[in-house]
N, C-alpha and C positions, 0 to 999 in steps of 0.2 A: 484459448483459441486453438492451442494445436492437438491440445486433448481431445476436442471439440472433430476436429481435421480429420481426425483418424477413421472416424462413418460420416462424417458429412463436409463441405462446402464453404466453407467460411471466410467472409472479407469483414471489415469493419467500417465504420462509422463513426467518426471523433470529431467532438470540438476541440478545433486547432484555436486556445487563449490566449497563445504568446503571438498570435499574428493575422492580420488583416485582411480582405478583400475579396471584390465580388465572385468568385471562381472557388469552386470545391480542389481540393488540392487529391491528386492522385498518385500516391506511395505506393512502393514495393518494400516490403518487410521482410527480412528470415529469420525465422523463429526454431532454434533446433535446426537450422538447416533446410527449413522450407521456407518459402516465400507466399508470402498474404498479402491480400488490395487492403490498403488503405484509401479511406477518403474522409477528408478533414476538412471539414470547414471553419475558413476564417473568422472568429469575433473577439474579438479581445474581450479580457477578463483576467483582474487582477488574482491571483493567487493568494489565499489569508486575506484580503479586503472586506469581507464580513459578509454576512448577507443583503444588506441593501443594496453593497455595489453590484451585486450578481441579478440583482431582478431584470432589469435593462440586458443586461447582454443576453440573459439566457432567452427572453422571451424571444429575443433575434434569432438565439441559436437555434428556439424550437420550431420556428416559419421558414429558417430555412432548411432543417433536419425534415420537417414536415414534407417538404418542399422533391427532396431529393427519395423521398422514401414514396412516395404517390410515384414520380416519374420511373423510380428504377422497379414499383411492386412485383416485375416478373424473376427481378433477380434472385430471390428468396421466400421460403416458407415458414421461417420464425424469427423472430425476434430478440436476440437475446440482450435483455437492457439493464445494462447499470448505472444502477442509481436514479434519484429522483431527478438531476439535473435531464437525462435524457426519456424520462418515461411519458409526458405526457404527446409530443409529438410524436412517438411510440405507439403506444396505445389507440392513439386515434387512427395512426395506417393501417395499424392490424384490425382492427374495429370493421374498417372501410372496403379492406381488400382481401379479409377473411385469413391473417396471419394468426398465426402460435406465437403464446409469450411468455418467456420469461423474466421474470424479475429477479435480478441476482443485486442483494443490499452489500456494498462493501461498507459504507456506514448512513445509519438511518438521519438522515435530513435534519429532523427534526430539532435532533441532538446534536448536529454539527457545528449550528451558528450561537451566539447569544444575541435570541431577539425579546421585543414585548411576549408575554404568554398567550396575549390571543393570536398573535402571528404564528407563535410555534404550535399552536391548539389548530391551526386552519391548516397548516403543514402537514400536523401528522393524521390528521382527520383525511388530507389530501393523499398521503403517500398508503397511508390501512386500504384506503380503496384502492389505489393501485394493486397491492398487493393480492387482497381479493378479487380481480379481475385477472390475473395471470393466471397461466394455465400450470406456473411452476414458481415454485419462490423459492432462492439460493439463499444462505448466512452463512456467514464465517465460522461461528463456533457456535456449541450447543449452548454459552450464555446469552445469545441475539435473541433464544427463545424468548426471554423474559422481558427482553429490549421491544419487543413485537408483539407484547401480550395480546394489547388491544383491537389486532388486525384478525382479521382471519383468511389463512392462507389454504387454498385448497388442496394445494401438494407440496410439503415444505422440507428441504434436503440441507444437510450441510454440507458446502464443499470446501475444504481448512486453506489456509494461505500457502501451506509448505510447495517448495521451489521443486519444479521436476529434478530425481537426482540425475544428474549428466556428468559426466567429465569435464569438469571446469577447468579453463586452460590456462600454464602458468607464465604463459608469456605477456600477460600485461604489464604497460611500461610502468610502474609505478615512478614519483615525482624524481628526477635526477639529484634533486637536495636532501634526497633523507638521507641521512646518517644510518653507516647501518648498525645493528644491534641495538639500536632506538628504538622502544616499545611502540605500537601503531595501533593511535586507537581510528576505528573508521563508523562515517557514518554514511548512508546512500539511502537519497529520500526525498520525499517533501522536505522541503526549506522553509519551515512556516513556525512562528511561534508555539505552537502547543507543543512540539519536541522537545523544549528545555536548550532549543539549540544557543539560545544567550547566553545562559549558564554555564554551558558545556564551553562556551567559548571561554567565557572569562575564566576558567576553568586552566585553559588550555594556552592561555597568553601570558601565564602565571607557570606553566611546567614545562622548562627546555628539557627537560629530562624524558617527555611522551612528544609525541607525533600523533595531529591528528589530520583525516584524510578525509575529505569529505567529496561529494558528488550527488547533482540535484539541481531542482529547480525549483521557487516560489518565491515569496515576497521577500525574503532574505538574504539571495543571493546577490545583491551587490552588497551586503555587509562581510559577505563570507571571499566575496572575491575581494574584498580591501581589504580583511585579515591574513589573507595570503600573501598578498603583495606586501605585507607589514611585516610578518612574521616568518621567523627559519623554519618554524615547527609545525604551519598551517598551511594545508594543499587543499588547492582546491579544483577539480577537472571538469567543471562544467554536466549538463547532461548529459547520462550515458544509458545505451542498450542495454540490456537488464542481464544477457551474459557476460559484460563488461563489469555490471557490479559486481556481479558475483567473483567473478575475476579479482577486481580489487578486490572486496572482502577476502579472499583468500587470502592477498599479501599480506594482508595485515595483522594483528593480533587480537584485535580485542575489540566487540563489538558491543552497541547499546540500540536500546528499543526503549528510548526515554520518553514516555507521554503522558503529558497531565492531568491528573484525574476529575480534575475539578469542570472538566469537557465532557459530560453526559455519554458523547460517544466512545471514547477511550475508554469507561467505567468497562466496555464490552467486548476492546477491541482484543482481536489477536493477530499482533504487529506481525508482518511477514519476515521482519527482522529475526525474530524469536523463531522459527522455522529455518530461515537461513542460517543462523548460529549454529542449528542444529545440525542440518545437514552440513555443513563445511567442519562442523568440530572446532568451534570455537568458544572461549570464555562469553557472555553476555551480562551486561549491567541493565537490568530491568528495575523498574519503578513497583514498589509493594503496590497493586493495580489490580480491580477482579478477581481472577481467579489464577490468571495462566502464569502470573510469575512463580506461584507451589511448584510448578515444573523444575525451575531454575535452582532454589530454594532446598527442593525436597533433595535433588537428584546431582546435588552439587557442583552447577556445570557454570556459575558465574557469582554475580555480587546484587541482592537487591535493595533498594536506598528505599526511604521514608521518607518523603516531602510534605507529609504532612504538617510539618512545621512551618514550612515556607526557606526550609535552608537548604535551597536546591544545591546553591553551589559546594557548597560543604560538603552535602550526602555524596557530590559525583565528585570530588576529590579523594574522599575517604575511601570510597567504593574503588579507585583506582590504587591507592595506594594498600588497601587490603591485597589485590588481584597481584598485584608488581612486589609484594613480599610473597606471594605464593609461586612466584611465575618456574619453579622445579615443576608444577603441579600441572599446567597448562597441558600439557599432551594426556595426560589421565583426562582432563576435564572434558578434551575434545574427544577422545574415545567416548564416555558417557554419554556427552549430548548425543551423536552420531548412531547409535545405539539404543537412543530415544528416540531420533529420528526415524529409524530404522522398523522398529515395535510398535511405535502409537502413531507417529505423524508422517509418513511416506506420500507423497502426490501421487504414486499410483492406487494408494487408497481413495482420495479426493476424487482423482480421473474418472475410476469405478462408479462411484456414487453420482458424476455429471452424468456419464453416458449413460447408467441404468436408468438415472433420473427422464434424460430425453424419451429414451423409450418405453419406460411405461407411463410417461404423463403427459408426454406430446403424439404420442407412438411413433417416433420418430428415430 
């Protein structure tokens, strides 16, 4: 969005899941220091509840998304929609009122849930045409190509996850109970089981010796906030602004982009985690995953575990206790990442590639 800001206009449009009722909700956001409309509308919708529980809320979501995009049509001249939760009452305003669209996948649908295969066969059969109807199609990394085989997109760009670099500020309160020179391992996220975030717990209810810090929201979060409330060595700060994570991550030591591969989607993903390690200069513990953990791996900048066995919890004990006998090494390690980030992964390369993208595809 504020990349976006910089030639054109921009407010947003969200489904507000954690909360209820008949009125669109109307936010002020700053982002970098500017401020954006928000409007959110209410439907609840569990986080990680799977896909059946979501058919119900979304198809609310989409009559009343539908709803609000007919009445406001003068506000705007494109579209930009993520993900399949919001495309179809998308599509159909721009269809109707003669809008531009993009379709920007942060993860393909299809691959998200485990359903029956002809459900996931109607899905992606559903989402390929979305995609062939946009005027622009966004992915994350150049492996989503192979994720998309089967669609065909008329103008398709990548734009990568890494975090604008800004001056991240050092004054976040971190938890008043840490101990200091206590290692910090930190996670800011979805709270949903495919993170391994069980694991990582049990993990971490087992070592007084690490500090772990979490921040988020989904289905897990009251496990995570009764770990806290149990434990000296578990913080947990609720949802936070995305310059606040970054914030935390800074304080802390040691970061993971734990996600499991046996989720279709994840086979493709590239965690924003793994971008943020990068740019802040930190160690990261990645899962042997696709393609992107070689980064970590080749260019020695953290620890990557094999779960292929199913000994999650072992591999992210091991992996910390490798990192915490190297920990002389940690400031080399963050030079390197950061000098990765620096060369191949920068957001003002990603920025580049959105707005060139608007302009020769939307001409806009």
């Amino acid at each position: 969005m504020y990349a976006l800001s910089k030639e054109h206009e921009v407010f947003l449009l969200g489904w507000g899941r954690e909360s209820s009722g008949e009125d669109v909700r109307h936010e002020k956001h700053v982002i970098h220091g500017k401020e954006f409309d928000y409007y959110l509308i209410p439907e609840p919708a569990k986080y990680g509840g799977g896909m059946k529980s979501m058919i119900g809320p979304m198809r609310k979501f989409w009559k009343r998304a539908y709803r609000f995009l007919s009445e406001n049509s003068a506000m705007y001249d494109a579209i930009h929609i993520v993900n399949f939760d919001t495309a179809k009452p998308a599509f159909k305003a721009a269809r109707k009122f003669g809008k531009k669209t993009v379709y920007d996948i942060f993860d393909y649908y299809a691959d998200s849930y485990n359903a029956p295969g002809i459900v996931k066969s109607c899905i992606r059969n559903l989402e390929n045409g979305f995609i062939g109807r946009a005027d622009m199609t966004v992915i994350c990394s150049e492996e989503r190509r192979e994720q998309i085989a089967g669609s065909s997109p008329k103008n398709l760009i990548v734009v990568e996850n890494s975090p604008e670099d800004i001056e991240v500020r050092d004054d976040f309160a971190i938890d008043e109970r840490t101990v200091q020179g206590r290692p910090r391992v930190v996670y800011a996220g979805m709270l949903v089981f495919d993170r391994f975030l069980m694991e990582t717990s049990e993990v971490m209810k087992e070592r007084a010796d690490i500090e772990w810090h979490v921040a988020g929201y989904g289905v897990l979060r009251p496990y995570i906030e009764g770990l806290a409330a149990s434990h000296d060595n578990i913080f947990y700060y609720g949802p936070l602004p995305y310059d606040d994570i970054l914030a935390l991550e800074k304080k802390c030591d040691i970061m993971t982009a734990l996600q499991n591969p046996s989720v279709a989607n994840n086979r493709y993903s590239a965690p924003n985690k793994f971008y943020e390690a990068l740019m802040l200069g930190k160690p990261l513990i990645m899962v042997r995953n696709g393609s992107i953990y070689k980064e970590i791996e080749n260019n020695g900048t953290g620890e990557i575990i094999d779960v292929s066995e199913g000994n999650v919890k072992e591999e992210i004990s091991a992996a910390l206790d490798r990192l915490l006998s190297r920990r002389g090494e940690w400031n080399l390690m963050g030079e390197k990442a950061r000098k990765l980030y620096d060369e191949k992964y920068p957001w003002s390369k990603s920025a580049k590639a959105l707005l060139d993208g608007y302009r020769t595809n939307l001409n806009a």
